[in-house]
C-alpha positions in Angstrom: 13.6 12.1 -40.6 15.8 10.7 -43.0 18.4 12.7 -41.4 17.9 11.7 -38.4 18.3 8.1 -39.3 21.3 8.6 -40.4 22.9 10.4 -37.2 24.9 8.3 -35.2 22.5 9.3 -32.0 19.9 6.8 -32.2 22.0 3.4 -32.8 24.1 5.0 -30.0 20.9 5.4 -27.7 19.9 1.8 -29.1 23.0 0.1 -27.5 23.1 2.3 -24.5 19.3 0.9 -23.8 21.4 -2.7 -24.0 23.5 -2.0 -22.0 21.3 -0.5 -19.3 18.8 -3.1 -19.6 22.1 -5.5 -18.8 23.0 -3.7 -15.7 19.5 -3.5 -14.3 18.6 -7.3 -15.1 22.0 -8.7 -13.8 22.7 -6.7 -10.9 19.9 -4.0 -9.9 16.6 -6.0 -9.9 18.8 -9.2 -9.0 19.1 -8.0 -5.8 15.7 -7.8 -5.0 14.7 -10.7 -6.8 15.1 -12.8 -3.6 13.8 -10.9 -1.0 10.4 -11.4 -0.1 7.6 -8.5 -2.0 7.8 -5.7 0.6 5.2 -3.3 0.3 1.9 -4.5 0.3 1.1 -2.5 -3.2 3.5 -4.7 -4.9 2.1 -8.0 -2.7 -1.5 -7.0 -4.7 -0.1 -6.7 -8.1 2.5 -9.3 -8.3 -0.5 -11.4 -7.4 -3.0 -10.7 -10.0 0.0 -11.6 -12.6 0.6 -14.9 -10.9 -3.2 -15.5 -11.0 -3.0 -14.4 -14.8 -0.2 -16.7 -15.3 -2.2 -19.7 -13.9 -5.4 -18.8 -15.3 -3.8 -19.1 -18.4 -1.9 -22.5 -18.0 -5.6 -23.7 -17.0 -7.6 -21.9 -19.5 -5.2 -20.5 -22.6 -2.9 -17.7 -22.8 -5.7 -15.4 -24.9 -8.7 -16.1 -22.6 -6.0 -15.3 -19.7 -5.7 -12.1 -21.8 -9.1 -11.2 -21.9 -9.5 -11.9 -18.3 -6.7 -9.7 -17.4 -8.2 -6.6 -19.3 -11.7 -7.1 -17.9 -11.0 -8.5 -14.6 -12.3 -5.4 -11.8 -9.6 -3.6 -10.3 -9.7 -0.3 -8.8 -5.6 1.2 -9.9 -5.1 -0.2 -13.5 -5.4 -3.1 -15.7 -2.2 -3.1 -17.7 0.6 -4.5 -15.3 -1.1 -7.9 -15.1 -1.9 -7.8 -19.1 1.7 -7.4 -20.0 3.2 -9.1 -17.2 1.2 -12.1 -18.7 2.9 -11.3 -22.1 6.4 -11.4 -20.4 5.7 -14.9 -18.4 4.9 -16.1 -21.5 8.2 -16.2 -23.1 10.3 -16.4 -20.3 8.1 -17.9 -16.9 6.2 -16.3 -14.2 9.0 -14.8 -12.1 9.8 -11.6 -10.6 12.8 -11.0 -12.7 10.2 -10.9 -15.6 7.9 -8.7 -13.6 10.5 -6.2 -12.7 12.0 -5.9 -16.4 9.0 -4.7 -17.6 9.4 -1.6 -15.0 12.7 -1.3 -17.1 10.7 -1.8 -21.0 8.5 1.2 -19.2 11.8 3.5 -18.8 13.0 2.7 -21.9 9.8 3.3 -24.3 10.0 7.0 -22.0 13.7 8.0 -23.1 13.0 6.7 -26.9 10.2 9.3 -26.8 12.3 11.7 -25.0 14.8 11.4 -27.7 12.3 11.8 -30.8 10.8 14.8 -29.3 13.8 16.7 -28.2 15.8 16.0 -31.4 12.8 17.1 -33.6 12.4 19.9 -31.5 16.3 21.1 -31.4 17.0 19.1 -35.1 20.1 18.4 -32.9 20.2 14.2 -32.4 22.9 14.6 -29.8 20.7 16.8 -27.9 18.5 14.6 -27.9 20.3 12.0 -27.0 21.5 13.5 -24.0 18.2 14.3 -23.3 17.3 11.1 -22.9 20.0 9.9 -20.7 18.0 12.4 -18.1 15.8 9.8 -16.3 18.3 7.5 -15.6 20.3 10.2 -13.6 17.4 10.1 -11.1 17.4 9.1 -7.8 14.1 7.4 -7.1 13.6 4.8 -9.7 16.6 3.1 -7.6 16.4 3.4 -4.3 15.1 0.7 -2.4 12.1 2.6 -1.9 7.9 2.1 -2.3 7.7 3.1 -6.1 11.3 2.5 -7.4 12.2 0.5 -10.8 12.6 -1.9 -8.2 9.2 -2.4 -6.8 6.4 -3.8 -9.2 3.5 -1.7 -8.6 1.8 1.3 -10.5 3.5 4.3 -9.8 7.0 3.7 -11.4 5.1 2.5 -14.6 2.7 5.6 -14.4 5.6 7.9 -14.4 7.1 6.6 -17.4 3.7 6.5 -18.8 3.6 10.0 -18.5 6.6 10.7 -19.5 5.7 8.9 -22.5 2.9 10.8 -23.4 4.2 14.2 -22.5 6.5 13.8 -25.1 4.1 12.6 -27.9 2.3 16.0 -26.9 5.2 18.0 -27.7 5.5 15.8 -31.1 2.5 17.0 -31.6 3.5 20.2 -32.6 0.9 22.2 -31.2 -1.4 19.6 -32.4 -0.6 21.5 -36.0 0.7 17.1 -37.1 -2.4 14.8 -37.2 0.1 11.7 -36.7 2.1 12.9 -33.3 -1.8 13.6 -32.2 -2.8 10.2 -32.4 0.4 9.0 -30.7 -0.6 11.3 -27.9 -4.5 9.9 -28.0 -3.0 6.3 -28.3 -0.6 7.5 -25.1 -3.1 9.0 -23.0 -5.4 6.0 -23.3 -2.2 3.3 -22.4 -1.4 5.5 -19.8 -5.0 5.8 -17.8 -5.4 2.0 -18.3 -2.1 1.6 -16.4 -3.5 3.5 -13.9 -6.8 4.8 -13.3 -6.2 7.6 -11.0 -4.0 9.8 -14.0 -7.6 10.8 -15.5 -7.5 13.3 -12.8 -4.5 14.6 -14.3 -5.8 14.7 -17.6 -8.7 16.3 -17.1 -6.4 19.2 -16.0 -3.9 18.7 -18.6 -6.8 18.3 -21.8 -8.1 21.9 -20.2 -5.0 23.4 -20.4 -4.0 21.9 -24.2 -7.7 23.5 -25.4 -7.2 27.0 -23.9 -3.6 26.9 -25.5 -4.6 25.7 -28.4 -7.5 28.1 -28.9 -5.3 30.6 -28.0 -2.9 30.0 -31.1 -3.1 31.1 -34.7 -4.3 27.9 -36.9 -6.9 27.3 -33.9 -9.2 24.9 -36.3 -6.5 22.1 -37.2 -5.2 22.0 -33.4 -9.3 21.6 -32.0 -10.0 19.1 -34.3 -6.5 17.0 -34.1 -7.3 17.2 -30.0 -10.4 16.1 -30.4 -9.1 13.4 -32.7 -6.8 12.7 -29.4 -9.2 13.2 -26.9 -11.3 10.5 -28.6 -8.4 7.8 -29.6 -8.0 7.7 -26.0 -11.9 7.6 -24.7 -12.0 4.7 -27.4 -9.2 2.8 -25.6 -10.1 3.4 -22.2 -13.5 3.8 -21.7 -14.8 0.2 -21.7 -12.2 -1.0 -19.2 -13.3 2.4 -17.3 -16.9 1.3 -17.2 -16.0 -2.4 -16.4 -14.5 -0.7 -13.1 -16.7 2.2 -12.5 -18.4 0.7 -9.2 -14.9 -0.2 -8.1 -13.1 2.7 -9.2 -16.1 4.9 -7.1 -15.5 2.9 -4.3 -11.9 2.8 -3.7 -11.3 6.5 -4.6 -14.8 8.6 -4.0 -15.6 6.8 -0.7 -12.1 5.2 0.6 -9.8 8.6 -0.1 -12.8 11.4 0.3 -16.1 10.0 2.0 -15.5 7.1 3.7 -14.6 6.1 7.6 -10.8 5.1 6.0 -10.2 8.6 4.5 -10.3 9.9 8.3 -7.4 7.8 9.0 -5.6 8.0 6.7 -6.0 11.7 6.0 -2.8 14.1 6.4 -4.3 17.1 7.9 -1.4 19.4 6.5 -2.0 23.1 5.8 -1.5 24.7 2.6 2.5 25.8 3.4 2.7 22.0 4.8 1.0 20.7 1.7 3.8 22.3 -0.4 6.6 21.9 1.9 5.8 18.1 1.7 5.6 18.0 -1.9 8.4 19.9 -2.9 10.7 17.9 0.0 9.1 14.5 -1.8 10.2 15.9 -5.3 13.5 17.3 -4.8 15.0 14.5 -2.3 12.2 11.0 -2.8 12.4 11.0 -6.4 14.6 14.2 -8.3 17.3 14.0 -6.4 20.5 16.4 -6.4 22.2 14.7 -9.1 20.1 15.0 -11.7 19.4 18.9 -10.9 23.2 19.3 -10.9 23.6 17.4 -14.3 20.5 19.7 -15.9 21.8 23.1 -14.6 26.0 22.1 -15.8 24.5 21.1 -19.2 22.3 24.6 -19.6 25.2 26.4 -18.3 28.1 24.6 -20.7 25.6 25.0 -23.5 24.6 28.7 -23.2 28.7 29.3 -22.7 28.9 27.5 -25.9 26.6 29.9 -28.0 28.4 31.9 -30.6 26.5 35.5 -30.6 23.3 36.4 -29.9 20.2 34.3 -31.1 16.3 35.2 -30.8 14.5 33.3 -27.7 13.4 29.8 -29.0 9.0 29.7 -29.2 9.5 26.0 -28.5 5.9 23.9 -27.6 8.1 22.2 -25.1 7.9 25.1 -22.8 4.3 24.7 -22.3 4.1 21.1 -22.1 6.3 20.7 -19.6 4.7 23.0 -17.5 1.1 21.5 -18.0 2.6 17.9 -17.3 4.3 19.7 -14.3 1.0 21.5 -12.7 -1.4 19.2 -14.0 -0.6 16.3 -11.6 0.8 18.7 -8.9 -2.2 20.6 -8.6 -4.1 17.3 -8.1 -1.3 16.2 -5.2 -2.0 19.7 -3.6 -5.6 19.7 -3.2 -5.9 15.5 -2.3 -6.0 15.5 1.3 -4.4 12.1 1.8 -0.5 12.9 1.1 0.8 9.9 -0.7 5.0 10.1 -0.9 5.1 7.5 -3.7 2.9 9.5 -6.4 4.8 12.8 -6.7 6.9 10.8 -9.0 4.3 11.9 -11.5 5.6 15.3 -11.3 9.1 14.4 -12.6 8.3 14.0 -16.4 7.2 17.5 -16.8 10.3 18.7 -15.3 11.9 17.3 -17.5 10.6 18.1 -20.5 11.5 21.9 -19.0 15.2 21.2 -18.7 15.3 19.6 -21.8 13.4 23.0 -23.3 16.2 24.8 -21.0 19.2 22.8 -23.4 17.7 23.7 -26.5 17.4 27.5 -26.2 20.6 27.8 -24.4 22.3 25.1 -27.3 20.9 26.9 -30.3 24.0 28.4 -31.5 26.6 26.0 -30.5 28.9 24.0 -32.7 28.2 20.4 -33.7 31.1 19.4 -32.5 31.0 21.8 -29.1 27.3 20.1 -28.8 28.7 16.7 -29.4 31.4 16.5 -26.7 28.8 18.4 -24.1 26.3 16.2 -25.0 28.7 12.6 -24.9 29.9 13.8 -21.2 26.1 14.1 -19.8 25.7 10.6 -21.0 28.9 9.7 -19.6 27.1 11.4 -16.2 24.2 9.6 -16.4 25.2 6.2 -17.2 28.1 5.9 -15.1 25.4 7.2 -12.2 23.2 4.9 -13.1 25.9 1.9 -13.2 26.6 2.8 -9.7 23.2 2.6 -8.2 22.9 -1.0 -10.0 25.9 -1.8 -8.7 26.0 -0.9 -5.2 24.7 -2.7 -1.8 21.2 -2.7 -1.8 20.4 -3.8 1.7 21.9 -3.5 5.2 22.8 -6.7 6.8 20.6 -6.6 9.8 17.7 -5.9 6.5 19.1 -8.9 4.5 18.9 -11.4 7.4 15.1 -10.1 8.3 14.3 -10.6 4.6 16.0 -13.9 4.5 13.9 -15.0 7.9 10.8 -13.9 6.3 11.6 -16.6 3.7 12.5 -19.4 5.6 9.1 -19.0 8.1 7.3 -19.2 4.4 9.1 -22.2 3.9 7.9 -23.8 7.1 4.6 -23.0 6.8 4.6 -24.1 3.1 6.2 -27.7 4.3 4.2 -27.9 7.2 0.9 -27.5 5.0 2.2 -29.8 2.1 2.7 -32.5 5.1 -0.5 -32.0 6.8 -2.4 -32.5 3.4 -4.0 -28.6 3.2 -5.3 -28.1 0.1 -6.7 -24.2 1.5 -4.4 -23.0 4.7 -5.8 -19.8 6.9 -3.3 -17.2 8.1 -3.2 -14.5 11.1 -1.0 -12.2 12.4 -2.0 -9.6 15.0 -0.6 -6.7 13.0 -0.6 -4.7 10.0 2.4 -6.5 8.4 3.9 -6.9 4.3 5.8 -9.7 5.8 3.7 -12.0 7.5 -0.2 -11.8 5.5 -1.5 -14.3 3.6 -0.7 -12.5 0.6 3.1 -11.8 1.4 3.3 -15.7 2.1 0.7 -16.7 -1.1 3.7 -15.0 -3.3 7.0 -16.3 -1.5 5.9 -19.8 -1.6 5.0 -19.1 -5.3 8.4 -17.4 -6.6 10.3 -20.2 -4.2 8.0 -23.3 -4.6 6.5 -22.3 -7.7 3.0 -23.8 -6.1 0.1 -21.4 -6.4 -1.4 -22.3 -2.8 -4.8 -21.0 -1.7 -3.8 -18.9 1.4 -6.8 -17.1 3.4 -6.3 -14.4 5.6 -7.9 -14.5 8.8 -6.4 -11.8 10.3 -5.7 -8.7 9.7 -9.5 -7.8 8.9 -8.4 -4.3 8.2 -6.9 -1.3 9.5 -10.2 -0.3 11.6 -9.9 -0.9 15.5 -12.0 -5.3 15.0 -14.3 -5.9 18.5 -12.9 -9.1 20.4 -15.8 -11.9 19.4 -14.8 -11.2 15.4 -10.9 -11.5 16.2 -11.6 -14.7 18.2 -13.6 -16.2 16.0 -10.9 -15.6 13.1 -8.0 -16.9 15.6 -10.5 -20.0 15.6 -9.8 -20.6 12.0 -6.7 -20.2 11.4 -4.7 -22.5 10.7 -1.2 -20.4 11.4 -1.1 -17.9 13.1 2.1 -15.0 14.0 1.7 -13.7 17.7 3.8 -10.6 19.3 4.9 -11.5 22.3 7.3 -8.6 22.6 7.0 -5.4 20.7 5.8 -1.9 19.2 1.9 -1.0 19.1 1.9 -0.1 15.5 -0.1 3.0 14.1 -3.2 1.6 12.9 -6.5 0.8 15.0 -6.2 -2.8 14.2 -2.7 -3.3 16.1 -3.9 -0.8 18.9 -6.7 -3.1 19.4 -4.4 -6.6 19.1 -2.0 -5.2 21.8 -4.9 -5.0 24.2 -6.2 -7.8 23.6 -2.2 -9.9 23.6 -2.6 -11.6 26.5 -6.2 -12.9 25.8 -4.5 -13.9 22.2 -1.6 -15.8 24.2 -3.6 -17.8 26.7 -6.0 -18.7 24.1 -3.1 -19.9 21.4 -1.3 -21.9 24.6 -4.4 -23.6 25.0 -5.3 -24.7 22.0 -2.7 -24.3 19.1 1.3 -25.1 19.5 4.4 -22.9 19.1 6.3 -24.1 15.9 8.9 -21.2 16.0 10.0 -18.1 18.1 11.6 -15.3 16.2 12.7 -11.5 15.9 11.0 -9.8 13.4 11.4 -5.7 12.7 12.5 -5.3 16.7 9.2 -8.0 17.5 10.0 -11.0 19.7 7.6 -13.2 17.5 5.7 -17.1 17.9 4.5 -18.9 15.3 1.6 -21.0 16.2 0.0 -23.9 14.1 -2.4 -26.2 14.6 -1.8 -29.1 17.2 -2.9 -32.0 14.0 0.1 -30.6 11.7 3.4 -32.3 11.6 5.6 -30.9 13.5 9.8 -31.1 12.7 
């Protein structure tokens, strides 16, 4: 270790994380930082930080905490918990929300480094090696699920990829202290999101035939076992805390329920792999980084000096479990989710990184110096250029921007009319428009915490007409389409036949404060006939 220490490679890695947390702060999450929380995932969990952030102006930052941990939630507890943390020494902002989807990427390549220089005793190696994730393409697109996009799966990726490689420092589970990192990683990682204990129940099968299967089987049962329960310990409680939740959102919504129908993707087996393996290799891989990985095997293994016995690395095995595990749980779920397959990446590459050692074993220090200093060359120019680049069309830009200013309207029209609790509707499924879209703009912009009610949407299921009028009835805004697409769920099917009785009804008693084009919608904005009106 000492060794190690004194290598160049990890004060190298420690200024490169520096710099890439420079790039990503100033001018990658910058860019989004003003644009309204697309994507209703990232609506939800910006949200419950906000609502930790206040609780804790009103109550204390370590009851906020608590109440973070243990408030019920049916994804994952962590992104409001240390989101909290991070308003706390700099303000509740999106900035500070976002930067913690960087911390994630950056606790994922430290790890990748330790287990790949242990594993090689090369530090170079391994500092290449953990240059890797930032030569993907998904974590910055402007995508569902990018390092750009506060929600779970970005966070559960680097999760995993954390605790993938505390399994390989493991050793085989042979070193008692790399076992609890992986206990302590497994349990961080299933409270950041609930639905990776399917995963694991996979990947903790696998570890215990592979271990059984070695030669000092007694030390590797008992050190998984220690795992196994380091983790239970950390996650259990919160687990229990959330069971009925939990049950409901995933047992009934994705397998049971009416919703699962709907939402269901129908595709055969050859679809189900077409789709995943299309999702992998373009979504979140992307051609750059499967370039960079087969060049770097390739330069190293034409680097070797003579022939060298195949390297019996653990890595090999790890990154296939980490790979199957979550893909066999993709495969067999019959609602086909784009955004998750990022949990597939992390066990990939751990492979390639187990692909550089074997074919690097007999190169030079120098030869694996200068290799290993152009793929981090590679990656971080790469990366520079995606934090660098345009981020948005302009036709996107001005939509966002418009989304903005209606939130400012109905913000000052509220303020003026002495609301105190304003009711929303809009008469489709929209991440725009909602309550909750329009609860967070007038946050980051106003930095008011309003009590916004949704009236409508009630859902994606198909609402009968008394319930929809009833909600028009209370609201106190309300968006109408006068011109434009059906939408795909029941609910807008249902609001497009019943527009006109919408219309007349709004004419009658509410008043137009705006006409707009919205995502090719010719849009009104109605309000109450008591508020001020510009």
């Amino acid at each position: 270790m000492s060794a190690r220490l004194r290598s160049p490679a990890p004060w190298i890695l420690l200024a490169v994380l520096a710099l890439e947390f420079f790039l990503f702060d100033r001018f990658g999450a910058r860019r989004f930082t003003g644009v309204y929380p697309r994507w209703n995932d990232q609506t939800q969990y910006l949200g419950e930080s906000y609502t930790a952030f206040e609780y804790a102006r009103a109550h204390g930052f370590f009851a906020a905490l608590w109440q973070s941990l243990t408030n019920v939630s049916a994804q994952g507890t962590l992104h409001d918990f240390f989101a909290l943390i991070a308003f706390k020494l700099t303000g509740a902002s999106r900035s500070a929300a976002l930067a913690l989807n960087f911390l994630a990427l950056a606790a994922w390549q430290l790890s990748l480094f330790a287990a790949v220089a242990r594993a090689s005793a090369r530090p170079a190696l391994g500092l290449a090696a953990a240059l890797l994730p930032l030569a993907l393409t998904g974590p910055w697109q402007d995508i569902p699920g990018s390092a750009y996009d506060f929600r779970l799966d970005h966070l559960a990726m680097c999760a995993l990829g954390v605790t993938a490689s505390c399994a390989w420092l493991a050793d085989r589970f042979q070193s008692r202290a790399g076992s609890v990192l992986f206990g302590v990683a497994v349990g961080l990682t299933l409270l950041t999101r609930f639905l990776t204990g399917t995963y694991f129940v996979v990947i903790f099968g696998g570890l215990l035939a592979w271990i059984a299967a070695g030669s000092d089987r007694r030390r590797g049962l008992l050190h998984l076992a220690l795992a196994a329960s380091i983790a239970f310990v950390l996650a259990a409680p919160v687990f229990w805390i959330n069971l009925a939740t939990i049950r409901e959102y995933y047992l009934i919504g994705h397998y049971l329920g009416p919703e699962s129908t709907i939402r269901a993707s129908n595709l055969s087996i050859v679809g189900a792999l077409r789709f995943l393996g299309d999702q992998l290799l373009n979504r979140h891989l992307g051609w750059f980084v499967v370039i960079v990985s087969a060049a770097a095997a390739l330069v190293f293994a034409f680097l070797r000096r003579g022939e060298s016995s195949p390297a019996k690395s653990p890595g090999w095995f790890i990154g296939a479990l980490f790979f199957f595990a979550p893909a066999l749980v993709l495969f067999l779920h019959k609602q086909k989710s784009e955004v998750v397959v990022s949990a597939l990446v992390p066990g990939l590459l751990i492979l390639a990184a187990t692909v550089w050692i074997a074919a690097a074993r007999r190169a030079s220090p120098l030869q694996l110096r200068l290799a290993s200093a152009l793929i981090v060359l590679a990656a971080l120019g790469f990366f520079a250029r995606q934090q660098t680049r345009s981020a948005f069309s302009v036709e996107t830009l001005t939509e966002t921007r418009r989304v903005n200013t209606l939130a400012d309207e109905v913000y000052d029209r509220a303020r003026r009319g002495g609301l105190r609790e304003l009711r929303v509707g809009v008469d489709y499924i929209t991440d725009a428009l909602d309550a909750q879209a329009l609860r967070i703009i007038c946050y980051e912009r106003q930095k008011v915490w309003l009590a916004i009610d949704m009236t409508l949407p009630t859902g994606i299921f198909e609402p009968d007409e008394p319930t929809v009028m009833a909600r028009l009835a209370e609201s106190d805004f309300f968006f109408l389409t006068a011109e434009g697409p059906e939408g795909g769920f029941p609910y807008d099917r249902k609001l497009v036949a019943l527009r006109p009785q919408l219309r007349a009804w709004c004419d009658a008693h509410l008043r137009v404060a705006n006409e707009f084009h919205l995502g090719g919608r010719r849009m009104l904005l109605y309000q109450r006939r008591n508020l001020p009106f510009p």
